[in-house]
Backbone as numpy.savetxt, mean C-alpha at the origin, in Angstrom:
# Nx Ny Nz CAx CAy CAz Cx Cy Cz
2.31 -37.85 56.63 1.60 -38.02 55.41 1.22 -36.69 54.77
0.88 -35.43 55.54 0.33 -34.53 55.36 1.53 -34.23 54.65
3.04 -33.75 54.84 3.84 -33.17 54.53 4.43 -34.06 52.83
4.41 -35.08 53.09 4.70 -35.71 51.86 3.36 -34.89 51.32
2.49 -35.22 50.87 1.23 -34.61 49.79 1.24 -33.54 50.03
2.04 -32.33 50.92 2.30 -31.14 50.17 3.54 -31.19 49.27
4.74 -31.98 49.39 5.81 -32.00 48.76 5.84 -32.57 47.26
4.35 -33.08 47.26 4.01 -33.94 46.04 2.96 -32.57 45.19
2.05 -31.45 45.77 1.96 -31.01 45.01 2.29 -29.50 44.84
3.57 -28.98 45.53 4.68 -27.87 45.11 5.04 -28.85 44.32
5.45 -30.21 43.77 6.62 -30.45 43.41 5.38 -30.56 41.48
4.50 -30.74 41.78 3.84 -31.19 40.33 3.44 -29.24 40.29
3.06 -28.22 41.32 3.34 -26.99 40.36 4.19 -26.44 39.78
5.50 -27.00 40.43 6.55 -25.95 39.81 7.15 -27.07 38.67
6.32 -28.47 38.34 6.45 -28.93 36.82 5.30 -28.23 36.06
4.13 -27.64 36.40 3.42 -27.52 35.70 3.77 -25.83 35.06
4.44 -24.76 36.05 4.83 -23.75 35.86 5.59 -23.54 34.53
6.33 -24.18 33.52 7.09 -24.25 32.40 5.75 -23.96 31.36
5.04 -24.95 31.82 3.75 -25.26 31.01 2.70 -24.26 30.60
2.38 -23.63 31.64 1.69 -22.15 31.93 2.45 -21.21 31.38
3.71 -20.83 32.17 3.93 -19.72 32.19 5.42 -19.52 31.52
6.18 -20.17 31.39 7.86 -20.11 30.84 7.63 -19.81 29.52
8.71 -19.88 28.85 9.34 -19.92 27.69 8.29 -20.25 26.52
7.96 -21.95 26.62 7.25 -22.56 25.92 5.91 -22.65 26.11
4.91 -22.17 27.24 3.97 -22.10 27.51 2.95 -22.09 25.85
1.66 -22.20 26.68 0.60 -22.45 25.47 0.58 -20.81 25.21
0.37 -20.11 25.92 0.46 -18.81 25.23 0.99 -18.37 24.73
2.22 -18.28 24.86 3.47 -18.28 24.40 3.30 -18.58 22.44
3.46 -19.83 22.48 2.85 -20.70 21.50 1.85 -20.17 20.30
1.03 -19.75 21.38 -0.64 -19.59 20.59 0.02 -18.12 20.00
0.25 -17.17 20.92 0.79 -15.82 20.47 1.89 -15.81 19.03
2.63 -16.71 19.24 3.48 -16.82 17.99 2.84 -17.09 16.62
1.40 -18.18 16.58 0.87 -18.50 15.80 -0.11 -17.32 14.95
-0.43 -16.76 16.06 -1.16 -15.45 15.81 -0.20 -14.30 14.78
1.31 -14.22 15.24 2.50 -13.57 14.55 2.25 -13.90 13.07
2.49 -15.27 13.24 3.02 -16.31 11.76 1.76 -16.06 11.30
0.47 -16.44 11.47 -0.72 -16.19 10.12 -1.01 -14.53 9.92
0.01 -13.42 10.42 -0.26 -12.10 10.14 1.08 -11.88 9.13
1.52 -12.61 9.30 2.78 -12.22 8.10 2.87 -12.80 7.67
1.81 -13.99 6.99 1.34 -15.03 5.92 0.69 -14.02 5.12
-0.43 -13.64 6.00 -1.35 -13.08 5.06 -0.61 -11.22 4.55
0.30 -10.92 5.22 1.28 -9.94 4.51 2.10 -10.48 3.50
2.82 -11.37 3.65 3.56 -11.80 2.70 2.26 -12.31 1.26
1.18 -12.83 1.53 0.27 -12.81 0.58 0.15 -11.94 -0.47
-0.31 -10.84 0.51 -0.09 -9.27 -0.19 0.91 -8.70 -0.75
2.17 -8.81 -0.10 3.14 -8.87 -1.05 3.35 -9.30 -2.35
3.12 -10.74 -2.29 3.33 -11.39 -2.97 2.17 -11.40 -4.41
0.93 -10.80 -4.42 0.39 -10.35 -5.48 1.09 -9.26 -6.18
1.49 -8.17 -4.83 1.69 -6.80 -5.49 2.66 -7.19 -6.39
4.04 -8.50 -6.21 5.29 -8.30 -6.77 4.78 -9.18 -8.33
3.79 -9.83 -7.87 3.53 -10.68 -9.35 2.64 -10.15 -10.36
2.13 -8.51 -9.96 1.40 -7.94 -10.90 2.69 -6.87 -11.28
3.39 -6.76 -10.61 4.57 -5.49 -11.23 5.51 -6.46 -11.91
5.53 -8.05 -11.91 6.57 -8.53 -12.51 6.01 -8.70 -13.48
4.40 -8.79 -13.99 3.69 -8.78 -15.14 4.18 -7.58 -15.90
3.73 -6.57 -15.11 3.80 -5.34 -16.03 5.48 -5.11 -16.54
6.32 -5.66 -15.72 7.54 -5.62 -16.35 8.11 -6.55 -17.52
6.87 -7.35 -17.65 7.15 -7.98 -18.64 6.50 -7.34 -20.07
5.61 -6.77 -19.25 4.85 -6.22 -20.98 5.74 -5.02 -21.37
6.08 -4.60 -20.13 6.64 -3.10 -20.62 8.20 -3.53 -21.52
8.68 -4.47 -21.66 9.73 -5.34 -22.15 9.64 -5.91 -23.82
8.57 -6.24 -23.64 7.86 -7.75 -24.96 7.49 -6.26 -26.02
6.66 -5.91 -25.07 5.76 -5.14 -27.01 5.81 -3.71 -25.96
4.78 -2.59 -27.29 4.95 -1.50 -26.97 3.44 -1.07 -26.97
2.43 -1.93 -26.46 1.34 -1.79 -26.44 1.50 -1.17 -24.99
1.96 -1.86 -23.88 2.16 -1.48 -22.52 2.38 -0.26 -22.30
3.44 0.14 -23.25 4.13 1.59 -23.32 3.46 2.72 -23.86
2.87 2.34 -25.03 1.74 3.11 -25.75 0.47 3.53 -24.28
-0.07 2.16 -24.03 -0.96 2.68 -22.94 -0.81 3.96 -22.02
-0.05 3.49 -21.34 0.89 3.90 -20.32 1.34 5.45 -20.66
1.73 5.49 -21.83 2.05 7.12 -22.29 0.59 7.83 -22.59
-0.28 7.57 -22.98 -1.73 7.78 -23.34 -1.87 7.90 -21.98
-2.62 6.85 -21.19 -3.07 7.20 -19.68 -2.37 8.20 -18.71
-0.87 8.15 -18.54 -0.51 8.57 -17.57 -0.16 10.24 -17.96
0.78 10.29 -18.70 1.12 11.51 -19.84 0.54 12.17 -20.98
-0.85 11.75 -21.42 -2.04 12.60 -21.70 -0.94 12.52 -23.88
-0.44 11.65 -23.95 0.59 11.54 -25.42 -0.73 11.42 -26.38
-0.47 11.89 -27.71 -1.06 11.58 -28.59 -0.56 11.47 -29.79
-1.02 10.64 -30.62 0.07 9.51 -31.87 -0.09 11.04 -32.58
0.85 10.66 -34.05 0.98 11.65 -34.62 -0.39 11.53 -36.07
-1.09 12.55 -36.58 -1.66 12.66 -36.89 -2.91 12.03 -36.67
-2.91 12.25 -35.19 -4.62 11.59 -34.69 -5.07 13.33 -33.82
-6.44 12.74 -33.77 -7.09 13.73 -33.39 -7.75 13.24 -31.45
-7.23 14.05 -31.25 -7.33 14.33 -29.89 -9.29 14.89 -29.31
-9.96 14.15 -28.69 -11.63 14.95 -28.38 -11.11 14.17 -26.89
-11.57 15.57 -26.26 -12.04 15.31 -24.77 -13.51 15.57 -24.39
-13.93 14.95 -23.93 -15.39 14.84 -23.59 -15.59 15.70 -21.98
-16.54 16.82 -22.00 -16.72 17.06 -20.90 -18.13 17.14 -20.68
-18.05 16.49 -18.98 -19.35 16.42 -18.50 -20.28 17.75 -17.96
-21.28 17.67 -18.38 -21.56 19.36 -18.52 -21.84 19.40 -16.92
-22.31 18.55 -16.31 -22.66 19.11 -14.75 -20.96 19.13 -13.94
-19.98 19.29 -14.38 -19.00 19.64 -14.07 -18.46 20.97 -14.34
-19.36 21.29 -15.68 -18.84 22.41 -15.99 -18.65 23.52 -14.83
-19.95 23.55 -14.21 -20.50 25.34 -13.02 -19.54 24.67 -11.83
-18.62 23.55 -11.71 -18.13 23.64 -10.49 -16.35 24.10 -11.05
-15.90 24.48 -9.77 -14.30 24.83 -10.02 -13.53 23.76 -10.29
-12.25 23.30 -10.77 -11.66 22.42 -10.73 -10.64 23.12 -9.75
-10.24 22.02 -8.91 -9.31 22.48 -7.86 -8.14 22.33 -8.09
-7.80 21.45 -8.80 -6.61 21.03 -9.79 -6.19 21.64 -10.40
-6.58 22.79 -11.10 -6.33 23.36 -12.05 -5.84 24.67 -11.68
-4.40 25.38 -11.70 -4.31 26.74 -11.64 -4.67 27.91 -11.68
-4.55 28.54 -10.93 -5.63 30.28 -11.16 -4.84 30.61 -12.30
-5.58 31.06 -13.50 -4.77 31.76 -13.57 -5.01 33.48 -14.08
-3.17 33.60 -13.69 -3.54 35.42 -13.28 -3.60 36.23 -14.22
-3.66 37.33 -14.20 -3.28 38.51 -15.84 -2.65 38.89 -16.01
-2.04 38.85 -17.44 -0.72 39.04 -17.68 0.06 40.88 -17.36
0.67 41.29 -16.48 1.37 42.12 -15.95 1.49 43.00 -17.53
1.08 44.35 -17.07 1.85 45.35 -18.35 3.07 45.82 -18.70
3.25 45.68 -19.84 4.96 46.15 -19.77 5.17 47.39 -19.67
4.24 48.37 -19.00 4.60 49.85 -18.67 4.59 49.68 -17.14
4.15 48.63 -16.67 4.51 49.32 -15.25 5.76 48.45 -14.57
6.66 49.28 -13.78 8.22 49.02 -13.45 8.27 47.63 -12.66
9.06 47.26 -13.08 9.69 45.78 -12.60 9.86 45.93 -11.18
9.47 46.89 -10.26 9.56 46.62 -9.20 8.20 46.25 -7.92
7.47 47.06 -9.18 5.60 46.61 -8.85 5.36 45.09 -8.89
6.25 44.24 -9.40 5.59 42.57 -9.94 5.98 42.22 -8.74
């Protein structure tokens, strides 16, 4: 009797072993699920970024308001016979801009081209 009810439960672990631990296991499983809602919520993100650039490819297409912007903001353009004011903030003034080039003094034309 003893030997049958060990043969009965090797025989229900190594059914339960698939279950645990193989292929299809719950972890297994659960881990994949964990995959799939991380490249849901990527593809999410994607999927705004491509539907705000397919916007803008539409404006930049239709009218020339997009384009106008766009040359104004990015490329500093200004229409023809308008007047250009830049506003500066005076507590910016006493600091350096780092952006902005040194710039150097202009070299004399008496001293030899081999001094520059």
């Amino acid at each position: 009797m003893k030997a049958l009810t060990l043969i009965f439960v090797i025989l229900i672990a190594l059914l339960q072993y698939p279950l645990w631990l193989g292929k299809g296991s719950w972890l297994w499983v659960w881990n994949l699920s964990q995959q799939i809602e991380q490249e849901k919520e990527s593809n999410d993100k994607l999927k705004s970024r491509n539907d705000s650039m397919d916007a803008e490819v539409h404006d930049l297409k239709q009218g020339y308001a997009a384009i106008e912007e766009r040359a104004r903001s990015e490329l500093g353009m200004v229409k023809q016979d308008e007047v250009f004011y830049q506003l500066v903030d005076e507590n910016n003034l006493a600091k350096p801009n780092p952006v902005a080039p040194s710039i150097q003094p202009p070299i004399k034309p008496s001293e030899p081209a081999a001094k520059r």
